[in-house]
N, C-alpha and C positions, 0 to 999 in steps of 0.2 A: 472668451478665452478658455472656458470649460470645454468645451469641446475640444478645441485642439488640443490641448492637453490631453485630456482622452482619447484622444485619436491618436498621438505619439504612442501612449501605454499599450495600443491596440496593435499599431503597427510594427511594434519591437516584440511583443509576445509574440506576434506571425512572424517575423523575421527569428526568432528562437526558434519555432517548430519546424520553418523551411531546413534552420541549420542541423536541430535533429539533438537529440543525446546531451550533451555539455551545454550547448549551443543556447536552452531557455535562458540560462544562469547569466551567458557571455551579453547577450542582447539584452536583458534585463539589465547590467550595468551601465552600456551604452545608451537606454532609454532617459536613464536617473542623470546624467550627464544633460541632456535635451532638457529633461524639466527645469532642472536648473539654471539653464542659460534661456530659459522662456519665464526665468524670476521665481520659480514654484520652492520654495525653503524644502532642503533637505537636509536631514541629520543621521547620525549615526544610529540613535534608538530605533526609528524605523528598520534596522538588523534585526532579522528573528533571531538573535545569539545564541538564546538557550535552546532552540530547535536544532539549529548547526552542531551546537556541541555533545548535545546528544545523541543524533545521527553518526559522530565522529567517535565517542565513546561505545557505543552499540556495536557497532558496525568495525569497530576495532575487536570486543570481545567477540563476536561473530566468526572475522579474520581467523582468530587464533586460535577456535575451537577447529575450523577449516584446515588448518595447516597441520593441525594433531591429529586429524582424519575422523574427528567428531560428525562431519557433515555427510561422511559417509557411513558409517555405521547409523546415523537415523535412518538414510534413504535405503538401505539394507533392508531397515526394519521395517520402513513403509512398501519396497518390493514384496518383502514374505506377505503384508499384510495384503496388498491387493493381488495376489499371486492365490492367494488362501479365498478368495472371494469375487473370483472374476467376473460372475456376471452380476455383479452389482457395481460395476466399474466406474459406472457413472454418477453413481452415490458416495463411492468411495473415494473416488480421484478427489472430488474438490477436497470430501473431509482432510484428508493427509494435506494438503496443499493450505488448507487453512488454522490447519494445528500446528504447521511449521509457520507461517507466519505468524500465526498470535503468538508461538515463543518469540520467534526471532526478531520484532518488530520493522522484519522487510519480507517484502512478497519475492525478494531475489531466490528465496530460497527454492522457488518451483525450481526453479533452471533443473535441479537434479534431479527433480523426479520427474520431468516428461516424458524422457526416455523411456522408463519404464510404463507410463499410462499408455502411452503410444505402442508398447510392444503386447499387451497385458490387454490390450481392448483388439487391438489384429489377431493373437491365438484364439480370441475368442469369437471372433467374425463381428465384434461388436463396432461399429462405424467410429473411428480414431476422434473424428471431430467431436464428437460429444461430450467425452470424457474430459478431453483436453481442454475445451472451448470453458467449459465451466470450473475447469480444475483452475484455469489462470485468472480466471474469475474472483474467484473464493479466495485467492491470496492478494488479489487488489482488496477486496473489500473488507479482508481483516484486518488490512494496516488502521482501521478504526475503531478494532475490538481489543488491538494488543496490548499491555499495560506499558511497554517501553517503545511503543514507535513515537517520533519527534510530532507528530498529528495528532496523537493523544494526549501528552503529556501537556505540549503547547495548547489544546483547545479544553484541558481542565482547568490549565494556569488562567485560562480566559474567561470560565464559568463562576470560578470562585469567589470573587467579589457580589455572585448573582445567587449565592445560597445551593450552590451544585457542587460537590466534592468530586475526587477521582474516583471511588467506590461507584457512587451513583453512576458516574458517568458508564464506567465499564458494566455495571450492574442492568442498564439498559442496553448499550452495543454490543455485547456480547452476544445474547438471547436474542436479539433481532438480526442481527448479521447472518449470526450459522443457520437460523431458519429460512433467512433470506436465500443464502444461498442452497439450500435442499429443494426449495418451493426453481432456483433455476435449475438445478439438476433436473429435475421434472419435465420442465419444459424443455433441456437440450436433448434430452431424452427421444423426445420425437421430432427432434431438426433432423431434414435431410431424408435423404433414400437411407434403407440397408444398403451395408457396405458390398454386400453378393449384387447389388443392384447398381451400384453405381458405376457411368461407362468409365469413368476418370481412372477407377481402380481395375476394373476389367481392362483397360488399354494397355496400364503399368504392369500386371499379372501375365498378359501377352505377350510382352518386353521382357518380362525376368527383372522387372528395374523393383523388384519389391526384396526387400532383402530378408532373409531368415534372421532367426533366432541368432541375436550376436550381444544380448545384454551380458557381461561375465561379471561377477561381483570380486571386486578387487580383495586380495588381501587387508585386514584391516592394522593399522599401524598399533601395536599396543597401549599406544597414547589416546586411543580415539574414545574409549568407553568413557577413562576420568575424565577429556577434557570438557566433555558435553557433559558429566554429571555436574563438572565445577560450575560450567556454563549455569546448568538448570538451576543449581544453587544460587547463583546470585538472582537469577530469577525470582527464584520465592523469596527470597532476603528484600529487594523491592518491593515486591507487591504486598509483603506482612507490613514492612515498616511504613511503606505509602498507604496500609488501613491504619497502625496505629497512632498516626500522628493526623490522621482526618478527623474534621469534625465530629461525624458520627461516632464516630471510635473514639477518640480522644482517648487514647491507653497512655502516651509520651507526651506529657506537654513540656512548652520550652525543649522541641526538638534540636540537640545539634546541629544537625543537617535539613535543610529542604528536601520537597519530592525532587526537586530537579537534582540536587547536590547530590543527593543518595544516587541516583538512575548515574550520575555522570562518577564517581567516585567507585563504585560498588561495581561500575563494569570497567573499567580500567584495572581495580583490584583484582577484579575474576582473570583479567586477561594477564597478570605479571602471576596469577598461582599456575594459571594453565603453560606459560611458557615455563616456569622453572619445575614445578613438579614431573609435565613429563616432558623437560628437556628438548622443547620445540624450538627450533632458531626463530628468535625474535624477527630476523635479520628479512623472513621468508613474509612476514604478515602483510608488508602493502602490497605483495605481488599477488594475494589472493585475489580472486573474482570478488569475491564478496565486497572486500574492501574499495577495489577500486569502483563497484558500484556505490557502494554509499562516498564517499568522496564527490564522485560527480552529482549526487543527490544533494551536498552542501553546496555547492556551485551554483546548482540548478536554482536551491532553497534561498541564499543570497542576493543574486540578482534580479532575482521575477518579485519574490516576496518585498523585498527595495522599493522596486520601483512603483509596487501598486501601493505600498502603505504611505508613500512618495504624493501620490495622485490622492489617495483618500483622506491623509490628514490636513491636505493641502484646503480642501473640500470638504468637510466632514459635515458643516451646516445644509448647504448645500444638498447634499446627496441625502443627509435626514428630512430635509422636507421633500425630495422627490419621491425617494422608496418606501420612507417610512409608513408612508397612508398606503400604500401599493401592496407593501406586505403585512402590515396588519389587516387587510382584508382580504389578502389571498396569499396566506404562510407558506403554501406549496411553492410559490415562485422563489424562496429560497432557496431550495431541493431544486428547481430546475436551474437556477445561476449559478449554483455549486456544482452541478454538473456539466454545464458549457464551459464552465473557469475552468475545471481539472482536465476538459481533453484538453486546452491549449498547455496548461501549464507542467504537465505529466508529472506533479508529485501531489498525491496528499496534504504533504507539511506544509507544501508551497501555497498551493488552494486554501488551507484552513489560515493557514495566517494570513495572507494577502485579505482573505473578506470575511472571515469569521467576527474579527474585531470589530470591522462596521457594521456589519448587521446586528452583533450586539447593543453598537453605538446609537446605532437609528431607532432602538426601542423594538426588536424583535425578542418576542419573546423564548427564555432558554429552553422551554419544552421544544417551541417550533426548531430553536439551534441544537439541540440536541438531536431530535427525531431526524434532521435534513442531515446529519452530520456524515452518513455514508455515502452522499453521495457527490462527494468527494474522489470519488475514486470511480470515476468515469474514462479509466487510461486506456480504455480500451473499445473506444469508438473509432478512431483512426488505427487503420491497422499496422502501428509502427512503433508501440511497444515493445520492449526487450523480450518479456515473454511471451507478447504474442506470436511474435517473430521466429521465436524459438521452437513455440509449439505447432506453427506452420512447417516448420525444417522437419522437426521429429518423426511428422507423418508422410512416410514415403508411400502412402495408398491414395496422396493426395486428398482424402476427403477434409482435411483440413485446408482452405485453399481461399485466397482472396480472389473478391467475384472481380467481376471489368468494372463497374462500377465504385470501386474503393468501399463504399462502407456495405458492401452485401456481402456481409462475411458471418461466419459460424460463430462470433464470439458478439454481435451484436445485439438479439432477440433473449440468449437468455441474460445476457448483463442487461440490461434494461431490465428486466422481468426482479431480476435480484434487486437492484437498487429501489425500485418501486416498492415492491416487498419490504423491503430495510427499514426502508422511510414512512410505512404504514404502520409495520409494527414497533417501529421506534415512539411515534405520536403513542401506539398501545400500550406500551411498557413504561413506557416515560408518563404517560398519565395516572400511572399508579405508582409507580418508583419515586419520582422526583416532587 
């Protein structure tokens, strides 16, 4: 009966990625439905809540910094800066793309600056794919270094009970992440012909279909400075008070508030000073992009994450005596399930909670769950990611381009390359850190 059971779970994740975007979340409900009526107990607690609500909380102060035109005066500031340093574009792209993530706790934030990697790597003759392929990279794979993404928060909430705090946990991800991803800059570095070289771009150059210099930086709304300082303020207001109510730290004992209470309270607060200080219509915040991605990220988060913790607790003995000996003798095979789990499942949050839990369950050790923990963030094997998508659009010299084949694309070679990296030096970091 194990099987088919897992075989439902399998077939509703494939029918999510056929449907595409919303669609994990929608099929994940319809799966939990099937279990049920094949007798498999399902309960409410199997809801990542706390992961939901702070995707919903974030992703609200996010909205609002957006609507004050906060999100634009960053990407201003990240134009001047790779504008200032072109022919290191390729080092540079990711960095900006992962510094905006690790605030923002979503990699949605590239959407804004490809434009610019894209215009910023053509004045310079430097091949688009390159810059781009690893910029969208470095903001997948920092949703595991950030201190408020719902992936983080939910896989310290998981450690805890295992003598691993949120400190630690960042104090490892962070250091291995952004090395990771410089070690792929490296190598997208030399993906591909020169752009002088390529006939894709010579064909388009022949046509005219390449378009000039059309980046213009908007006027910025007087609102935009405060409401991203407000923003960065509650930023550090989390991550002090998330050290001094941690064990190591212990500065606040008998905390008011939880890590999760603080992250979900503290960015709601940020988001009612950013509307009334500078006077942003509340009224404008779900119609942001921003927002409406994280929304479909709870959807996504709900129904997949459901279904599998549905399938796992159902089975939990079960799957301990089959992986447990499996990955006690070969821990890497974590690192490689966490990376098949995340292409189908296209979120972070979704991956870490659907099997983070059991493999702690089955007796894998938190060094080994720590060290695998970026790789998670394999969204970008299939090429039908939002920003991969985006950053295919951006490049009108076509060298960003998906092959005939589907996965013989610019964004595969050095994502692999980075997660490999993450996962090596997480084992590194973590065995002296933790």
């Amino acid at each position: 009966m194990i099987l088919i059971e897992f075989l439902v779970v399998l077939i509703f994740i494939y029918i999510g990625a056929r449907i595409g975007g919303i669609g994990i979340g929608l099929a994940g409900g319809a799966g939990v439905i099937v279990l049920a009526l094949l007798g498999v107990p399902t309960s409410e607690s199997f809801i990542p809540v706390d992961v939901i609500l702070i995707i919903m909380a974030v992703i609200t102060a996010i909205a609002a910094m957006q609507i004050a035109g906060g999100m634009d005066w960053l990407v201003g500031i990240a134009e001047n800066f790779l504008r200032k340093h072109p022919s290191r574009i390729t080092f540079y792209a990711p960095l900006v793309t992962y510094l905006m993530t690790l605030m923002a706790g979503t990699g949605h934030t590239a959407f804004s600056t490809l434009p610019v990697i894209a215009q910023v790597a053509k004045e310079q003759g430097v091949r688009p794919s390159r810059p781009l392929s690893i910029a969208v990279i470095a903001s997948q794979v920092a949703i595991t270094a950030s201190p408020i993404s719902a992936a983080v928060v939910a896989f310290a909430a998981m450690l805890a009970p295992y003598g691993i705090d949120y400190l630690q946990l960042l104090a490892v991800c962070i250091p291995s992440t952004f090395l990771a991803c410089m070690i792929g800059a490296f190598v997208a570095g030399f993906m591909g012909r020169e752009l002088k070289d390529d006939p894709v771009y010579q064909q388009r150059l022949a046509e005219g279909s390449i378009r000039a210099q059309s980046l213009h930086q908007q006027a910025l709304l007087p609102s935009a400075k405060p409401a991203t300082l407000i923003f960065l303020t509650a930023l550090l207001v989390i991550v002090c008070y998330a050290a001094a109510i941690s064990d190591s730290v212990a500065l606040i004992q008998n905390p008011p508030l939880g890590r999760n209470e603080a992250i979900l309270s503290v960015m709601l607060a940020a988001s009612a000073v950013i509307v009334c200080l500078t006077k942003t219509d509340a009224s404008l915040i779900p119609n942001a992009a921003t927002f409406k991605s994280g929304m479909t990220a709870c959807v996504c988060v709900l129904g997949v994450a459901w279904l599998g913790s549905t399938f796992v607790e159902a089975h939990v003995e079960e799957i301990k005596h089959t992986a447990g000996n499996l990955l006690s003798q070969y821990p890497w095979m974590l690192a490689l399930t966490l990376f098949f789990a995340s292409m189908l499942l296209y979120s972070q949050g979704a991956t870490t909670v659907a099997l983070m839990p059991a493999a702690l369950t089955i007796g894998v050790a938190p060094l080994t769950a720590v060290a695998s923990f970026a790789a998670v963030s394999a969204l970008f094997v299939l090429p039908t990611y939002p920003t991969l998508i985006a950053a295919v659009e951006m490049d009108d010299t076509g060298s960003t381009r998906i092959g005939r084949f589907v996965f013989n694309h610019p964004f595969l070679i050095p994502g692999v390359v980075t997660i490999v990296s993450a996962v090596v030096l997480g084992f590194a970091f973590g065995s002296v850190i933790l």
